[in-house]
N, C-alpha and C positions, 0 to 999 in steps of 0.2 A: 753441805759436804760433811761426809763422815771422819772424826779424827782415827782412824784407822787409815784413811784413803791419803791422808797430809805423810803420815810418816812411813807407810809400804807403798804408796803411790799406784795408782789405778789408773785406766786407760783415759778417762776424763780428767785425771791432772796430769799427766805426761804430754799430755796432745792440748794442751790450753794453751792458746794464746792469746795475750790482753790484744794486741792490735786485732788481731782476727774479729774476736768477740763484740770489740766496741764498734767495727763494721759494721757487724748482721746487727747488733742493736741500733744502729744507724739508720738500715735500709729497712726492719721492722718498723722505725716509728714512720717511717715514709709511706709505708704502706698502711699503714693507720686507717688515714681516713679515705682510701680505696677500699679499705675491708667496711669501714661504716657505712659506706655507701651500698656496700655490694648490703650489707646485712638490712639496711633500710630495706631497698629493693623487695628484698627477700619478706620483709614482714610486709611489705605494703599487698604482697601477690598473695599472699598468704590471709589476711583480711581481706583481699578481693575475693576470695574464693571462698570463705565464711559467708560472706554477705550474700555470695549469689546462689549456696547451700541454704540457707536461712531463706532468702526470697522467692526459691521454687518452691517451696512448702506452704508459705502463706497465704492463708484464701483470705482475699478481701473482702468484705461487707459494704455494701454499698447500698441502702435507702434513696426511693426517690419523695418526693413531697406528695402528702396525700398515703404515703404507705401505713397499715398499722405497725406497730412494734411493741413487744413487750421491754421492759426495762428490769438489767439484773437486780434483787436484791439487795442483795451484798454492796453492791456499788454505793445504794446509800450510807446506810450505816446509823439511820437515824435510831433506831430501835435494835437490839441483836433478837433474831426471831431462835435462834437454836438451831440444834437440827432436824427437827421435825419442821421447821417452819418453811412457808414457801419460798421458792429461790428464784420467780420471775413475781414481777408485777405490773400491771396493767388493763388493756391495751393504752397505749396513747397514739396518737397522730404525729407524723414527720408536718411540722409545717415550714421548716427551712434545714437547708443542707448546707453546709459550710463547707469549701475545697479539704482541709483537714482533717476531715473526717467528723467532725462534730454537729450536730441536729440540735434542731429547738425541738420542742415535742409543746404539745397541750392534750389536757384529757378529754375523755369524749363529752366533757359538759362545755369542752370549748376553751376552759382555764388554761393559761401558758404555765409550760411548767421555768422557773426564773432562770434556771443554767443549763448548758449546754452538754447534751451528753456523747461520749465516743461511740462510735462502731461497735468497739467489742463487750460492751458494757446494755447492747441493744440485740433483740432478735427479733424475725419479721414473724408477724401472727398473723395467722390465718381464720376467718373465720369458720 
């Protein structure tokens, strides 16, 4: 409040009353946690519709065993090749598919490669 408003008086201190006020501050905090709820709601609908924006856009990758695939570079990381350097390597062999999305792979001399790699980190190669 403005000290201007205390000693000419405005329509907001003419019209105050403490019982009124401490009412509506009353029935506000009652309403509290109906407004959290409504807002909960609201962001849960709100991340539901993210996620199903997000999931019509996503193409899945799916290898089956026996398939060839190339393996991202990058993904390793054992060496930095640059940017001239090449950004697939391979081929290797699918020889097991995990529900996760993750593949064992071995090279074509038959050698298992030790870890497990994702989908998006794999492309299918064709001869």
């Amino acid at each position: 409040m403005l000290p201007v408003e205390l000693t000419i008086g405005s329509l907001r201190t003419t019209h105050f009353e403490e019982e009124s006020n401490n009412k509506d501050l009353r029935a506000n905090l009652d309403l509290i946690k109906e407004r959290c709820e409504q807002s909960n709601i609201r962001q849960a609908a709100y991340k539901h519709d993210v996620e199903r924006y997000y999931n019509k856009r996503v193409k899945e990758k799916a290898f089956k065993v026996g398939d060839y695939v190339l393996r991202r570079n990058e993904a390793i990381r054992a060496q930095p090749q640059g940017e001239l350097g090449p950004v697939w390597e391979g081929p290797y062999k699918v020889i097991e598919a995990n529900r996760s999305g993750a593949y064992t792979l071995e090279t074509m001399e038959g050698r298992q490669i030790q870890r497990t790699w994702n989908a998006r980190n794999l492309r299918k190669f064709h001869f």
